[in-house]
N, CA, C and O atoms as a Tripos MOL2 file, in Angstrom:
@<TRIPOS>MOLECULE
protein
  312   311    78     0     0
PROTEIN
NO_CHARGES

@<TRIPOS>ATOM
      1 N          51.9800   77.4840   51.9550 N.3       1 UNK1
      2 CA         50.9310   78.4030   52.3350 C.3       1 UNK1
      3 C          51.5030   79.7370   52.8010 C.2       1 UNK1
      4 O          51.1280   80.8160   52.3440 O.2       1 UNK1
      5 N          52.7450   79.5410   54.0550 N.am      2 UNK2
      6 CA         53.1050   81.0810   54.3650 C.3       2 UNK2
      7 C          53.7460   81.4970   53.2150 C.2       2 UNK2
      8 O          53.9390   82.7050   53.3560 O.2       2 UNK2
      9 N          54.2100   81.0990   52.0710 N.am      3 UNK3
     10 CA         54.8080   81.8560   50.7300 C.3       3 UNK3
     11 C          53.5840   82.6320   50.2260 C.2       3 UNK3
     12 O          53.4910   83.8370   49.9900 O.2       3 UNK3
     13 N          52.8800   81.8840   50.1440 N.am      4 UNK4
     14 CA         51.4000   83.0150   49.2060 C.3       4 UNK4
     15 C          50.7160   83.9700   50.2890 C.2       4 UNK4
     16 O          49.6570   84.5930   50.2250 O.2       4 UNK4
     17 N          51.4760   83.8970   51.0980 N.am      5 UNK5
     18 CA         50.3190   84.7060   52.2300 C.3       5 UNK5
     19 C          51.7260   85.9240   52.0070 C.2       5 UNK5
     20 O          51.3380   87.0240   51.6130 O.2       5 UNK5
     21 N          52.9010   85.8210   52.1770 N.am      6 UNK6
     22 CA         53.8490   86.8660   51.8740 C.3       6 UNK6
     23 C          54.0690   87.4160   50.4600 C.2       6 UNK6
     24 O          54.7500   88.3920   50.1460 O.2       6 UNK6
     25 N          53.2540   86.4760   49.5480 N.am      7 UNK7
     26 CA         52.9930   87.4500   48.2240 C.3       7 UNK7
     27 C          52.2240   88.1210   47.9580 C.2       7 UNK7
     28 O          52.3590   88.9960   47.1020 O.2       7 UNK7
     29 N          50.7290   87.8140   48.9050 N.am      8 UNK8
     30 CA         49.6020   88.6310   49.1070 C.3       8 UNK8
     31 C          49.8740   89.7440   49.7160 C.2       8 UNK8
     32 O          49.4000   90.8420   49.4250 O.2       8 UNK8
     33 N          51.1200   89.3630   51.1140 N.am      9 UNK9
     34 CA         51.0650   91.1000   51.8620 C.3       9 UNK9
     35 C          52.1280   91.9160   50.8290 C.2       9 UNK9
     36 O          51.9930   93.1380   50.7710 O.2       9 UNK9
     37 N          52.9900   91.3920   50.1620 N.am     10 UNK10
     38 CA         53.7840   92.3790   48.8050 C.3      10 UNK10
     39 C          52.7370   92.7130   47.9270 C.2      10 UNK10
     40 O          52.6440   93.8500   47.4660 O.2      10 UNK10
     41 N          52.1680   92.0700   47.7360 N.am     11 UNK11
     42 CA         51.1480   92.7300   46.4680 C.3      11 UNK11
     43 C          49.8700   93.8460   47.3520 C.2      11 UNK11
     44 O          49.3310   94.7550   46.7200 O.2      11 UNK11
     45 N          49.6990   93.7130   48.1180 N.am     12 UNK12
     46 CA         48.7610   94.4640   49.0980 C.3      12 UNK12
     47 C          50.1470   95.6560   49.3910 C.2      12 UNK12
     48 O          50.3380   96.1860   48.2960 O.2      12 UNK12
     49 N          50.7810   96.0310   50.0510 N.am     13 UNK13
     50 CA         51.5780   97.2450   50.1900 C.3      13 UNK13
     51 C          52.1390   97.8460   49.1220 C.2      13 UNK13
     52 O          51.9330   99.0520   48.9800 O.2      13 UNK13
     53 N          53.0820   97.0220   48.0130 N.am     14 UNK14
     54 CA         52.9870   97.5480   46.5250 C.3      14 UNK14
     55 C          51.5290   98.3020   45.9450 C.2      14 UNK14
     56 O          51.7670   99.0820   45.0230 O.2      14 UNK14
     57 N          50.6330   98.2410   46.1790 N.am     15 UNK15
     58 CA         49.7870   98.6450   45.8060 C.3      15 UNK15
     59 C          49.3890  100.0390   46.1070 C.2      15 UNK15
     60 O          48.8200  100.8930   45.4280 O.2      15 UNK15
     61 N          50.0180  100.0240   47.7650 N.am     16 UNK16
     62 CA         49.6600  101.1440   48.6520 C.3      16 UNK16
     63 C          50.4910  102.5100   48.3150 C.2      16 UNK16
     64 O          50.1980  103.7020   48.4130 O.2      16 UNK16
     65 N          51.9790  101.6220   47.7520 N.am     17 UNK17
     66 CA         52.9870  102.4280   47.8150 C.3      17 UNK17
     67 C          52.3770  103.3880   46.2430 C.2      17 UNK17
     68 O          52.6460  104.5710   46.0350 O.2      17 UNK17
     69 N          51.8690  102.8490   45.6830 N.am     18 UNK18
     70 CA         51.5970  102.9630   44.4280 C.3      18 UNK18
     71 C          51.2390  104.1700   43.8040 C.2      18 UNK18
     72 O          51.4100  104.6360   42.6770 O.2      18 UNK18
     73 N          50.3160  104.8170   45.5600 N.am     19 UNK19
     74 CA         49.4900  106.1890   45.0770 C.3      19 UNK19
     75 C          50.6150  107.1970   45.0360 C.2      19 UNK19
     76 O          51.7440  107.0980   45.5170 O.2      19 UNK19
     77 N          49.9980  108.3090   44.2760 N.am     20 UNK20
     78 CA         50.4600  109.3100   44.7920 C.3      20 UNK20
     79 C          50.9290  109.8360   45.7420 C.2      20 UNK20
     80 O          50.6390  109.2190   46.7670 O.2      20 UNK20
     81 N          51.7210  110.9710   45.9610 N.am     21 UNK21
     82 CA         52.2290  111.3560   47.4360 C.3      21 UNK21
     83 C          51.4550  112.3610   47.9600 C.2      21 UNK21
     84 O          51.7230  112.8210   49.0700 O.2      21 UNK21
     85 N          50.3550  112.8400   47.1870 N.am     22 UNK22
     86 CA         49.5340  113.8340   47.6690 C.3      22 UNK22
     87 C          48.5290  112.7620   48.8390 C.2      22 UNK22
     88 O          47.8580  113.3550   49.6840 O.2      22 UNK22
     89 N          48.5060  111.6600   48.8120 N.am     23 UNK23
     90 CA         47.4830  109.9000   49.6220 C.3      23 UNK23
     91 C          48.6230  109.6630   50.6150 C.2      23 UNK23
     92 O          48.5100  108.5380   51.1040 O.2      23 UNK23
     93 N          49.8830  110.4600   51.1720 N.am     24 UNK24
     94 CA         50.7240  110.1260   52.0160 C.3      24 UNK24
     95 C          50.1650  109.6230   53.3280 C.2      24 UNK24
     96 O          50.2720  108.4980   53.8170 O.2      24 UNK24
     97 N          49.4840  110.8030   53.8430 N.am     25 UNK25
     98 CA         48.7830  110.2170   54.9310 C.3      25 UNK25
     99 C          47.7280  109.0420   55.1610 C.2      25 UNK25
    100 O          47.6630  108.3580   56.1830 O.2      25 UNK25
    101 N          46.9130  108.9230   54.0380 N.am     26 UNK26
    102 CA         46.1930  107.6720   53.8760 C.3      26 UNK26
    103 C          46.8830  106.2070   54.0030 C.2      26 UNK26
    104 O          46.3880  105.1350   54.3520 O.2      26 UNK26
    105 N          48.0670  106.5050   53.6380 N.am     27 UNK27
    106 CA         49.0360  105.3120   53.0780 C.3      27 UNK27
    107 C          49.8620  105.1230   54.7000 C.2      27 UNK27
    108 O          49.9010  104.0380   55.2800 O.2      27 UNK27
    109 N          50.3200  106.0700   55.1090 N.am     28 UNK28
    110 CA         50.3420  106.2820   56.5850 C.3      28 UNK28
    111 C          49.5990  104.8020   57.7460 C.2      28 UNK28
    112 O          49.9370  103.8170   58.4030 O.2      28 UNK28
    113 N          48.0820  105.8510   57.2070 N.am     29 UNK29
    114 CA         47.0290  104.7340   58.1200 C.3      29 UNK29
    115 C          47.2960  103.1450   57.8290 C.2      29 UNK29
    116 O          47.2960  102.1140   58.5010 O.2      29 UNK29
    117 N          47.5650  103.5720   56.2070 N.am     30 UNK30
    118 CA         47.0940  102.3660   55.5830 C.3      30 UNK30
    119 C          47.7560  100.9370   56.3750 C.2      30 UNK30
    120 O          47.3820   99.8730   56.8670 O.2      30 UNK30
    121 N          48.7850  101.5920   56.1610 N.am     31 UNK31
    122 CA         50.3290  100.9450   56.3260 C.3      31 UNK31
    123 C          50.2220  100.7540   57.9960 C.2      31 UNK31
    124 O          51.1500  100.0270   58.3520 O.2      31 UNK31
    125 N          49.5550  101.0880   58.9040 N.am     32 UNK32
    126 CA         49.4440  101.1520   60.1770 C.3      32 UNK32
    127 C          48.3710  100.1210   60.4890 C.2      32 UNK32
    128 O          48.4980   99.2950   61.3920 O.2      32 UNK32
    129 N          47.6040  100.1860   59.9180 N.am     33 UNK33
    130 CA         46.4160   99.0910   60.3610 C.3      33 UNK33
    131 C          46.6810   97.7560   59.5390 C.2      33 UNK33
    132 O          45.9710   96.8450   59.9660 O.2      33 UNK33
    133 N          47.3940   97.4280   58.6210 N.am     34 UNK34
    134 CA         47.9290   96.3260   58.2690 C.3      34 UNK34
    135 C          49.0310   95.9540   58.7180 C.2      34 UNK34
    136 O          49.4050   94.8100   58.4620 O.2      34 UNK34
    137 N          49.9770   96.9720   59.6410 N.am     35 UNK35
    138 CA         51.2650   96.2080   60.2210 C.3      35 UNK35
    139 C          50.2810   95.3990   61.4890 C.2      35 UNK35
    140 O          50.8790   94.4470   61.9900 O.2      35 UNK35
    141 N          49.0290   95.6280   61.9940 N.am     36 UNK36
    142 CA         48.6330   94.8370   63.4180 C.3      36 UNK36
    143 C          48.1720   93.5420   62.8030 C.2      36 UNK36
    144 O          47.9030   92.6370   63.5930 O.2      36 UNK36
    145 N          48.0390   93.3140   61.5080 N.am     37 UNK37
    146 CA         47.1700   92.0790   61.1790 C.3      37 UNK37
    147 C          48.6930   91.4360   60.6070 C.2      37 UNK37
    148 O          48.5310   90.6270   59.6930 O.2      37 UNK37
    149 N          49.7870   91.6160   60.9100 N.am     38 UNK38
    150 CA         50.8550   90.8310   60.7670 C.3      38 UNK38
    151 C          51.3650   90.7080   61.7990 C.2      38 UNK38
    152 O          52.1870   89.7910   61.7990 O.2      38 UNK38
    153 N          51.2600   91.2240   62.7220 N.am     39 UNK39
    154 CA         51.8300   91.1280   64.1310 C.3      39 UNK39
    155 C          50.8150   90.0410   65.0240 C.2      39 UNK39
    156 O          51.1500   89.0180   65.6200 O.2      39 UNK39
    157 N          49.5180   90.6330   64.8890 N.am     40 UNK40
    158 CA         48.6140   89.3730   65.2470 C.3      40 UNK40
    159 C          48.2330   88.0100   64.6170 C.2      40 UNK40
    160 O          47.3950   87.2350   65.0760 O.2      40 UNK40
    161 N          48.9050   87.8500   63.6010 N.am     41 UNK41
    162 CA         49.4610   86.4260   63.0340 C.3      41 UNK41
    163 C          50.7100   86.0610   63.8790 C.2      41 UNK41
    164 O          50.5720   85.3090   64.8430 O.2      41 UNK41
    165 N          51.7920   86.5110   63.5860 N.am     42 UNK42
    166 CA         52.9340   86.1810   64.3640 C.3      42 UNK42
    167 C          52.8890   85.8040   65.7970 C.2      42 UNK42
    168 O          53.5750   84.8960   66.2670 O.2      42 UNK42
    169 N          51.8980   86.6710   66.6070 N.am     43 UNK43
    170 CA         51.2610   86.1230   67.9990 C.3      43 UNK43
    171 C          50.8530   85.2010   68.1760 C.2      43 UNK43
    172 O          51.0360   84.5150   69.1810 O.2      43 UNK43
    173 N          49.9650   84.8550   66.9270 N.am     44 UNK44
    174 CA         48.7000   83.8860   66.9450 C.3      44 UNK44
    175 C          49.4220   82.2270   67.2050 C.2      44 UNK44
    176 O          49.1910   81.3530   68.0400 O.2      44 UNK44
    177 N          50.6150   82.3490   65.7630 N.am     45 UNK45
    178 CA         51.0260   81.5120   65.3230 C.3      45 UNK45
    179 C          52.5070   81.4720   66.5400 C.2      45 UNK45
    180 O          53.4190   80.8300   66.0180 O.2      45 UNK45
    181 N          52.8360   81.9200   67.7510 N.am     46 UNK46
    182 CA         54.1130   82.0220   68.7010 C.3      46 UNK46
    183 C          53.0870   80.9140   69.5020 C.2      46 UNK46
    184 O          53.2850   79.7520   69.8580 O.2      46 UNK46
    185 N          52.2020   81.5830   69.5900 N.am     47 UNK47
    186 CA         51.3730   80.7620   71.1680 C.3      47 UNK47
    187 C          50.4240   79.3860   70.4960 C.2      47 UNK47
    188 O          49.4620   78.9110   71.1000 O.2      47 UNK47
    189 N          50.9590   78.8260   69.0050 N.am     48 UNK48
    190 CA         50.1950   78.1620   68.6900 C.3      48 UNK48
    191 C          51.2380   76.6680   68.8480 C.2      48 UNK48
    192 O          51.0590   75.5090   69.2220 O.2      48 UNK48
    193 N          52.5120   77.5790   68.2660 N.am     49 UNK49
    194 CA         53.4720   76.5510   68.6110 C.3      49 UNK49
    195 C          53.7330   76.1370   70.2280 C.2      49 UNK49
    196 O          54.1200   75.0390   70.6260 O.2      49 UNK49
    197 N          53.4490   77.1940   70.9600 N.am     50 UNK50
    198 CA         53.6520   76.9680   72.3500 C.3      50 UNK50
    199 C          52.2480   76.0860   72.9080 C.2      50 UNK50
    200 O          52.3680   75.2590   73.8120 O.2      50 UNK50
    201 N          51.3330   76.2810   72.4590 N.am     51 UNK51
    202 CA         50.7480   75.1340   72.8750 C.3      51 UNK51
    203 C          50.7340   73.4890   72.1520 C.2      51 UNK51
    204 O          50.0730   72.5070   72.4920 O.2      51 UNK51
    205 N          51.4150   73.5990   71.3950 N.am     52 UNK52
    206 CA         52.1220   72.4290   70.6020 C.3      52 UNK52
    207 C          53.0890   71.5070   71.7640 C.2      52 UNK52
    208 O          53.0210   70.3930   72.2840 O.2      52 UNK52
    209 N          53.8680   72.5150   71.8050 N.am     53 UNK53
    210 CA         54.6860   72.2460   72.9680 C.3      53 UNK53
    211 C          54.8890   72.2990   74.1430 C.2      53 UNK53
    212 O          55.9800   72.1430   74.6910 O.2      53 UNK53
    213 N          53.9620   72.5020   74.6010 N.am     54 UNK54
    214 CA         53.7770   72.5430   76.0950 C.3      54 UNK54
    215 C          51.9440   71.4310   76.3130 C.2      54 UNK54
    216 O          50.7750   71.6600   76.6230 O.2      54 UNK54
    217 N          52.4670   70.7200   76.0640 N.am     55 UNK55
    218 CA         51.2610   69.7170   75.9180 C.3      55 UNK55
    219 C          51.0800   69.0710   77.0400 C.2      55 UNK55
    220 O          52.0150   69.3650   77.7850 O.2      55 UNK55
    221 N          50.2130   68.1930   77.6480 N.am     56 UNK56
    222 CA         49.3590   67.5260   78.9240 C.3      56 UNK56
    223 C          50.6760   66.8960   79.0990 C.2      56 UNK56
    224 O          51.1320   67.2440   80.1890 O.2      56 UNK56
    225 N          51.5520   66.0310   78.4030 N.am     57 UNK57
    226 CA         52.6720   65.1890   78.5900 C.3      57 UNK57
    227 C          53.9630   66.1210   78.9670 C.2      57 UNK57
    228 O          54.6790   65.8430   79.9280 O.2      57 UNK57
    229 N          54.1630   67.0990   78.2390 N.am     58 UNK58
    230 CA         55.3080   68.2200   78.6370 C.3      58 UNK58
    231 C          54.3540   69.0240   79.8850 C.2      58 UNK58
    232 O          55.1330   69.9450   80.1290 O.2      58 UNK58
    233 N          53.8140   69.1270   80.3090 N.am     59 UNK59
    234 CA         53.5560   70.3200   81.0620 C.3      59 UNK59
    235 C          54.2090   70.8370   82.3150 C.2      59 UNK59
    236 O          54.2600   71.9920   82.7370 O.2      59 UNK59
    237 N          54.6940   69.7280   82.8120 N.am     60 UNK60
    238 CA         55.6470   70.4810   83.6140 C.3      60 UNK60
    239 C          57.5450   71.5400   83.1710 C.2      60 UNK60
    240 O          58.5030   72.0220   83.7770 O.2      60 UNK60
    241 N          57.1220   71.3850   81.9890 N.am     61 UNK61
    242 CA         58.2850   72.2820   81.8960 C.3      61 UNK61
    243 C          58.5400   73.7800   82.6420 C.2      61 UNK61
    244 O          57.6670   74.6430   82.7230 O.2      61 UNK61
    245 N          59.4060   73.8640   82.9750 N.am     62 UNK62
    246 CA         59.6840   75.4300   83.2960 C.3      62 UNK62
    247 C          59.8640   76.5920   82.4030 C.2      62 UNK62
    248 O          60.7570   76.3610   81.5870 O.2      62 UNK62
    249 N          59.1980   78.0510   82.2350 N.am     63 UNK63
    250 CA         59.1280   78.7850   81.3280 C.3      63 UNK63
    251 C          60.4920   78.9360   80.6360 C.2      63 UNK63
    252 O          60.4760   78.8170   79.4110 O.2      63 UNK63
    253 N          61.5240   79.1490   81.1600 N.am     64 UNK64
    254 CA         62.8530   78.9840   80.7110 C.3      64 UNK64
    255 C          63.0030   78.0890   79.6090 C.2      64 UNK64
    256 O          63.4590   78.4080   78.5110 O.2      64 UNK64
    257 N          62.5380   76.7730   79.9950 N.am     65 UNK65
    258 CA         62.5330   75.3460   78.8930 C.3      65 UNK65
    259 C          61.6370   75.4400   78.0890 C.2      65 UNK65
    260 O          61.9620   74.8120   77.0810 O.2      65 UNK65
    261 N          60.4780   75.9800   77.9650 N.am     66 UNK66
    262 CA         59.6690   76.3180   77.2580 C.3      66 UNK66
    263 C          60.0500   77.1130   75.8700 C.2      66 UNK66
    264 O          60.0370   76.8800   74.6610 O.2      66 UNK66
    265 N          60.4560   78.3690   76.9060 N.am     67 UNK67
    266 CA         61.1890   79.3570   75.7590 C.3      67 UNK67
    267 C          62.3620   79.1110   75.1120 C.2      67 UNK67
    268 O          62.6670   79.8880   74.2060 O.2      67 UNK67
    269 N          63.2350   78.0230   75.4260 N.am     68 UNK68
    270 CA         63.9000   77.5090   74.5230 C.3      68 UNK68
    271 C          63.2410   76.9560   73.7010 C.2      68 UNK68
    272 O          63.1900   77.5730   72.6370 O.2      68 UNK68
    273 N          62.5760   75.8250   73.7410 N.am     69 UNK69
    274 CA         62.1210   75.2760   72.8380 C.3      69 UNK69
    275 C          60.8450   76.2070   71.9780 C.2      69 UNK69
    276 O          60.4340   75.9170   70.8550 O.2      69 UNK69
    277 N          60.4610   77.1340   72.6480 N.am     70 UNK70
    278 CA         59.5630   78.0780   71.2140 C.3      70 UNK70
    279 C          60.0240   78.3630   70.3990 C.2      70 UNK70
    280 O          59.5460   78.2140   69.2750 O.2      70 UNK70
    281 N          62.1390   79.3560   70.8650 N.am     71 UNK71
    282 CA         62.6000   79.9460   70.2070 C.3      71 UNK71
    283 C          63.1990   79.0770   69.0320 C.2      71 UNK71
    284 O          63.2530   79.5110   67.8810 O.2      71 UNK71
    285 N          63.7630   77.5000   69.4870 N.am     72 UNK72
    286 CA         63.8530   76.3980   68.4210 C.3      72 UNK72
    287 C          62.3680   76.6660   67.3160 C.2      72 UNK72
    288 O          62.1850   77.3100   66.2830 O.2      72 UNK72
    289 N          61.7710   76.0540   67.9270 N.am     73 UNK73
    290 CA         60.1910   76.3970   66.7780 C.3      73 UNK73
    291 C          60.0150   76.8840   65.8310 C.2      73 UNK73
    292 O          59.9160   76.3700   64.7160 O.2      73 UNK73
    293 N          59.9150   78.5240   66.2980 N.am     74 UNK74
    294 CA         59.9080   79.4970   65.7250 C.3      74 UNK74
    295 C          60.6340   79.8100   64.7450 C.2      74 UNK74
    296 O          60.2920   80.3320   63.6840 O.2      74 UNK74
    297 N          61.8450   79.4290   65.1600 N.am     75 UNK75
    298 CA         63.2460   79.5290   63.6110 C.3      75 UNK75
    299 C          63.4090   78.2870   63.2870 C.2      75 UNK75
    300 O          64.3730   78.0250   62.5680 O.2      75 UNK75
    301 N          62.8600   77.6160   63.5570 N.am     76 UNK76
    302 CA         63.0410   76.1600   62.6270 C.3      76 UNK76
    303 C          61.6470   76.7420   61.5960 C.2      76 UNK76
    304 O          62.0590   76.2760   60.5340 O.2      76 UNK76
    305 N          60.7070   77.2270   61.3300 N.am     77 UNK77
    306 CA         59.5580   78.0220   60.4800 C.3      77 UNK77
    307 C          60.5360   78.9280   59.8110 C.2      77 UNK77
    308 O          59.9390   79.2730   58.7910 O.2      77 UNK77
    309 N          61.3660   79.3390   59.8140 N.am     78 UNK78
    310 CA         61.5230   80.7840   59.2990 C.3      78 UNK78
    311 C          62.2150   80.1670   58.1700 C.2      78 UNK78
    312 O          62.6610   80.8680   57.2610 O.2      78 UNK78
@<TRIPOS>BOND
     1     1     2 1
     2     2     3 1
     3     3     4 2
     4     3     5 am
     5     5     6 1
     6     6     7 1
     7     7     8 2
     8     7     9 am
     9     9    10 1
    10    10    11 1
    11    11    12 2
    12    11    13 am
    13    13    14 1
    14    14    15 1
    15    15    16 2
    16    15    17 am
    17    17    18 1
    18    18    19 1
    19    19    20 2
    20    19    21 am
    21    21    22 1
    22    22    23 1
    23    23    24 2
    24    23    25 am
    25    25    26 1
    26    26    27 1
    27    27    28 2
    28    27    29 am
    29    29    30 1
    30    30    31 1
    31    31    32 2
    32    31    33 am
    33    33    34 1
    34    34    35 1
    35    35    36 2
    36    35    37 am
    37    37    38 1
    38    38    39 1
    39    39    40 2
    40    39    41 am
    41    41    42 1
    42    42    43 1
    43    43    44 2
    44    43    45 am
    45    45    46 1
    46    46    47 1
    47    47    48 2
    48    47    49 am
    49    49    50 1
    50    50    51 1
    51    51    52 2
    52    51    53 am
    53    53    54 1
    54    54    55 1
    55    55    56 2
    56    55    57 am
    57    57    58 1
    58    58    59 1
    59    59    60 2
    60    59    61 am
    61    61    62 1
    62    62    63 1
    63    63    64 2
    64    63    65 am
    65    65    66 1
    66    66    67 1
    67    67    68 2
    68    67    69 am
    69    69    70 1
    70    70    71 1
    71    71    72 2
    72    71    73 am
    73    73    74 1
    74    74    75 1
    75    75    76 2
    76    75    77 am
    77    77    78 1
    78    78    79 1
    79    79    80 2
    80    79    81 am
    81    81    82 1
    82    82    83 1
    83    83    84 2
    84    83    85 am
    85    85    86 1
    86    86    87 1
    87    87    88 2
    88    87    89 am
    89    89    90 1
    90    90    91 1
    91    91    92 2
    92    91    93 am
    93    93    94 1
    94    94    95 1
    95    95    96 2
    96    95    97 am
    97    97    98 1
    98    98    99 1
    99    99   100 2
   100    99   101 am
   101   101   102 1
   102   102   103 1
   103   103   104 2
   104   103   105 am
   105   105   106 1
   106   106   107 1
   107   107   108 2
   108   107   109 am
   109   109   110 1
   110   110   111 1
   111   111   112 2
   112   111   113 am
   113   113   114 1
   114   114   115 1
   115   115   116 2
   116   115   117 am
   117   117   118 1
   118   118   119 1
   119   119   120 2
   120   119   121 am
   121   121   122 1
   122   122   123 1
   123   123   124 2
   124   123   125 am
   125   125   126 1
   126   126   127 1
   127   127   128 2
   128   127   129 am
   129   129   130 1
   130   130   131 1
   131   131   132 2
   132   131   133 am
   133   133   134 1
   134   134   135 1
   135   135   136 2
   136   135   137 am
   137   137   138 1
   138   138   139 1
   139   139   140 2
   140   139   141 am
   141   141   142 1
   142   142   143 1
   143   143   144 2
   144   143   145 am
   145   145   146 1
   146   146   147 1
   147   147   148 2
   148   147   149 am
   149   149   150 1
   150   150   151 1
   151   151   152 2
   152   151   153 am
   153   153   154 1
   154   154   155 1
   155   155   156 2
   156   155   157 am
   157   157   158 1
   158   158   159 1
   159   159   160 2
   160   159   161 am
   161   161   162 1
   162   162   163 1
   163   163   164 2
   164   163   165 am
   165   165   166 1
   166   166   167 1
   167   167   168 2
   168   167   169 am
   169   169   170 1
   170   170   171 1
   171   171   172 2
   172   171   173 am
   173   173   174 1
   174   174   175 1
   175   175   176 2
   176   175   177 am
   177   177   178 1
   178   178   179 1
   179   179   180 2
   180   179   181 am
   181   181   182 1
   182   182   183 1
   183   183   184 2
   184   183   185 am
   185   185   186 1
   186   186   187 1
   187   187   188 2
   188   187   189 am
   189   189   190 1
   190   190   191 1
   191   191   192 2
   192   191   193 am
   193   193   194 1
   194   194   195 1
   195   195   196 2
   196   195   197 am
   197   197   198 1
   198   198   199 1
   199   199   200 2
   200   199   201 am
   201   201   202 1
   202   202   203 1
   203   203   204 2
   204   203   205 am
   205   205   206 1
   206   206   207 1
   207   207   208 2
   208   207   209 am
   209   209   210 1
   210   210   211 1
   211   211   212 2
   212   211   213 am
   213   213   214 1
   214   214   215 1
   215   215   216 2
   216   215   217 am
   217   217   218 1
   218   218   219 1
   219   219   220 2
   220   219   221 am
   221   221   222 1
   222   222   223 1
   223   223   224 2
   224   223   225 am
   225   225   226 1
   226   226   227 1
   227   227   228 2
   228   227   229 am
   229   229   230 1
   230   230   231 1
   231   231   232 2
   232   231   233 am
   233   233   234 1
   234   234   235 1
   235   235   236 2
   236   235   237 am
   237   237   238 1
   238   238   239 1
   239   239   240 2
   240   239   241 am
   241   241   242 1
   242   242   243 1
   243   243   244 2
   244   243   245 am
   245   245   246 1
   246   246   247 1
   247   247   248 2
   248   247   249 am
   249   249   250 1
   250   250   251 1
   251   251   252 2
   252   251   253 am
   253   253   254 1
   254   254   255 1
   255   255   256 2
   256   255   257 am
   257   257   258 1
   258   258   259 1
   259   259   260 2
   260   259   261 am
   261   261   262 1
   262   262   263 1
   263   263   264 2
   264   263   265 am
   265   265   266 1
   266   266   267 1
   267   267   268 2
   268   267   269 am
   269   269   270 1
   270   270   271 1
   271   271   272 2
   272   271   273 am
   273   273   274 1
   274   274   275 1
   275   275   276 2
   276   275   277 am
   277   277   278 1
   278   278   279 1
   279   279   280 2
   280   279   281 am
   281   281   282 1
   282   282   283 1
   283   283   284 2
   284   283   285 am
   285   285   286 1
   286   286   287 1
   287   287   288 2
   288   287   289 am
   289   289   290 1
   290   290   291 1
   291   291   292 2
   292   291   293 am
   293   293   294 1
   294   294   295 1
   295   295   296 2
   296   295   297 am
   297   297   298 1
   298   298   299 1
   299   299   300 2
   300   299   301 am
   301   301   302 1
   302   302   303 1
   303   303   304 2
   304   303   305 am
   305   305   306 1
   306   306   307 1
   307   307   308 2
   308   307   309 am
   309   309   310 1
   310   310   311 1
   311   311   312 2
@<TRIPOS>SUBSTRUCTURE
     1 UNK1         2 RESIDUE 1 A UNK
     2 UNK2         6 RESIDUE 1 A UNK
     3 UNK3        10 RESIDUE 1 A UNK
     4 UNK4        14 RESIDUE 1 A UNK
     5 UNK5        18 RESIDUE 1 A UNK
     6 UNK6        22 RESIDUE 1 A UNK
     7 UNK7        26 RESIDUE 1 A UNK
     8 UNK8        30 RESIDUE 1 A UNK
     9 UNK9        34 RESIDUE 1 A UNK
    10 UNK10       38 RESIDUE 1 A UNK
    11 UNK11       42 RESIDUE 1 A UNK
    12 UNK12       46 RESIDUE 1 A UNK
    13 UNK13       50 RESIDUE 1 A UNK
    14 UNK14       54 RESIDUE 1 A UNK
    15 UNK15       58 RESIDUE 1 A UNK
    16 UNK16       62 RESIDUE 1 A UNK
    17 UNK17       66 RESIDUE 1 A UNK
    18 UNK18       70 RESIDUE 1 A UNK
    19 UNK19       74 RESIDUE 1 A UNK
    20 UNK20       78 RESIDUE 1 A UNK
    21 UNK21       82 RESIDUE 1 A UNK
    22 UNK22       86 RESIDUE 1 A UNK
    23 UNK23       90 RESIDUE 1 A UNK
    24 UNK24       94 RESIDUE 1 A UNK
    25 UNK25       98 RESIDUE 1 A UNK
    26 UNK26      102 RESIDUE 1 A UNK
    27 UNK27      106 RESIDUE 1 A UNK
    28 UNK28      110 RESIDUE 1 A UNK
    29 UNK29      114 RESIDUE 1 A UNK
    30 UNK30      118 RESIDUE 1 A UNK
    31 UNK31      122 RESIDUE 1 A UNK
    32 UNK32      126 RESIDUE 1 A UNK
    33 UNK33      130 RESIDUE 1 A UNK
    34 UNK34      134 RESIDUE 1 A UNK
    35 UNK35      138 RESIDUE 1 A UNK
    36 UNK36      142 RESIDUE 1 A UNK
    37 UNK37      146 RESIDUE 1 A UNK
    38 UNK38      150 RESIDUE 1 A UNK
    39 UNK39      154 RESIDUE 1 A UNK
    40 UNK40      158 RESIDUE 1 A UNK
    41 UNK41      162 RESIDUE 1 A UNK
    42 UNK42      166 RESIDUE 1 A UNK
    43 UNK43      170 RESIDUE 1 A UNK
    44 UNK44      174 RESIDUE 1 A UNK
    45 UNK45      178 RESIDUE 1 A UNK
    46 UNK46      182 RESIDUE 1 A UNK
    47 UNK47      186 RESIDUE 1 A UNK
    48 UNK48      190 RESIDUE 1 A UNK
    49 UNK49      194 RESIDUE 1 A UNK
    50 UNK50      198 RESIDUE 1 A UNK
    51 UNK51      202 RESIDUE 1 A UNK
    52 UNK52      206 RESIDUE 1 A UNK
    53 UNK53      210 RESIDUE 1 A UNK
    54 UNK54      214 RESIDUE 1 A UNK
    55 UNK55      218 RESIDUE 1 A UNK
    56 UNK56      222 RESIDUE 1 A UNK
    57 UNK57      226 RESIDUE 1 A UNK
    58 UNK58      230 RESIDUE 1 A UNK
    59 UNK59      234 RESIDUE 1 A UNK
    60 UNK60      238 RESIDUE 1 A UNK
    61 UNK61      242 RESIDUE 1 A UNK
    62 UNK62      246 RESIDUE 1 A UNK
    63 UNK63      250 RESIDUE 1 A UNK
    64 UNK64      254 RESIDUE 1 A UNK
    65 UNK65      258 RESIDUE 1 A UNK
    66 UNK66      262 RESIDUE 1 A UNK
    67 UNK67      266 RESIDUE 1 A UNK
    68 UNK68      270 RESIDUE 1 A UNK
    69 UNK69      274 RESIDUE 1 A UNK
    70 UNK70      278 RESIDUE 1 A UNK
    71 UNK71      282 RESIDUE 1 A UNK
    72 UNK72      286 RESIDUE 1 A UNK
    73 UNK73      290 RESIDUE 1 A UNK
    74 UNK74      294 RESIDUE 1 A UNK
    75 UNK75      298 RESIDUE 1 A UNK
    76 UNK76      302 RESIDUE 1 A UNK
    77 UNK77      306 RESIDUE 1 A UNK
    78 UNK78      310 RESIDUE 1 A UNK
């Protein structure tokens, strides 16, 4: 699933890059309001694993232990 979702955002910015340079600034925006809808995935999906892992049974972990184990998570996905 995250493979076709990273061929969708290449084929969505290829597209952008596509116009003319006289559409610079459009492409600007463009390119600006689609970097937040990748950043707010990446958020979405940090605190999704963290509540994965920090569950009713783990909950006493300490943020320290936590953030180890997100940062495991996180690059075990990549």
């Amino acid at each position: 699933m995250e493979q076709s979702i990273v061929r969708v955002e290449e084929f969505i910015f290829d597209a952008w890059n596509c116009l003319p340079e006289c559409y610079s600034e459009v492409k600007k925006l463009a390119f600006g309001v689609l970097e937040i809808f990748g950043s707010t995935y990446s958020c979405e999906q940090a605190l999704s694993c963290m509540n994965t892992i920090k569950n009713k049974v783990r909950s006493q972990l300490t943020n320290k232990n936590l953030e180890s184990c997100l940062k495991q998570q996180v690059i075990s996905q990549i």
